[in-house]
Each structure stands twice: as structure tokens, then as C-alpha cells.
N, C-alpha and C positions, 0 to 999 in steps of 0.2 A: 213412250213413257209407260212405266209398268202403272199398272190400275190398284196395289197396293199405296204408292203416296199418293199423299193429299194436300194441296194447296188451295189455302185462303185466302180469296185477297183482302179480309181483317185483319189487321195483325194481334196477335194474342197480347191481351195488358199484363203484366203482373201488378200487383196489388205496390203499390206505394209509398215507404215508408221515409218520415222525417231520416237525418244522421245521426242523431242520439238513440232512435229505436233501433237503426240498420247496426251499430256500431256493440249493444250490447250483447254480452252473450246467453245461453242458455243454461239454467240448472239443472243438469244430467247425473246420468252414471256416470259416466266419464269424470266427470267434475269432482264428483264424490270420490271415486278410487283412485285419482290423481292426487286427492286431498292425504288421503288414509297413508294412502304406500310412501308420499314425502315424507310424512309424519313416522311411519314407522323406521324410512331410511334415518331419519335427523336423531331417534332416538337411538337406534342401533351405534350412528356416528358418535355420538356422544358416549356411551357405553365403552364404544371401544378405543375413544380417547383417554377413558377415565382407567380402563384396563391397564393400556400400553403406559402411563403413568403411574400406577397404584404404587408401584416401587419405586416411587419417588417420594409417593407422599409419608409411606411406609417408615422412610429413611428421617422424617422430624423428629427433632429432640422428644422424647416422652412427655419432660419434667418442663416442657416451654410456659415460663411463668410461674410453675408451683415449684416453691423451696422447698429442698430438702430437710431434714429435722436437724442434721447438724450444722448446715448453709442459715437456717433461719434459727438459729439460737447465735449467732455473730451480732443479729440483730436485735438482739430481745436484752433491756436495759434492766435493771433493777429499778421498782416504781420509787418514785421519789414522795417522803411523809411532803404531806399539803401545807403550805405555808400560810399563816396566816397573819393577818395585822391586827396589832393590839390593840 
């Protein structure tokens, strides 16, 4: 047996923990630049869903909802004098 290992016959504890402590995790770097780079991917995604569309959105009517001036005088009545009782 080489005289480098060494056996105890202790056995070594590790420290203890309930399931709720064992089970969460830690707040790291990692944690944070996983956060960041999602965050930059989801905007990028969207960017470039709003791109590949823009010639669509491009393509709506101008005038959606606003009459034109000779569209909106079809509409426009002569006011009527006020009636009144004697």
C-alpha cells in the first residue's frame, strides 16, 4: 500500500441540510449573464419579428377611420333653424 493514501476509520460528515435548503439555488454570475443574454436574445427576437413584418404593417390603409374632405361632406347636413313652441 503506497504511504501517500490515507484511511480513517471515521468517516468524514458533510454538514446536513433540510430539502428546501438542499433543493435551492445560488445567486451567481452565471445566474445574472443567463438573465442578460435571454433578455437580449427575446429582444433581438422580437426586433426581428417586427422587421420581417414591417411591410405588412406598412401596407394599412393610411386614411383608416379619417374621412376624406370630399368622403366627409356626403356627411355633413345643413343645420336645421331650432324649433320652437309657442
Amino acid at each position: 500500500m503506497p504511504a501517500d493514501i490515507h484511511h480513517s476509520s471515521a468517516p468524514e460528515r458533510a454538514p446536513r441540510l433540510n430539502a428546501t435548503r438542499a433543493r435551492q439555488g445560488r445567486w451567481g454570475k452565471h445566474v445574472f449573464w443567463v438573465l442578460i443574454v435571454s433578455t437580449i436574445l427575446a429582444a433581438i427576437a422580437l426586433f426581428g419579428a417586427w422587421t420581417y413584418r414591417a411591410g405588412d404593417l406598412a401596407a394599412v390603409e393610411v386614411n383608416n377611420g379619417a374621412k376624406t374632405p370630399a368622403e366627409a361632406q356626403r356627411y355633413d347636413t345643413p343645420q336645421a333653424p331650432v324649433k320652437q313652441a309657442p
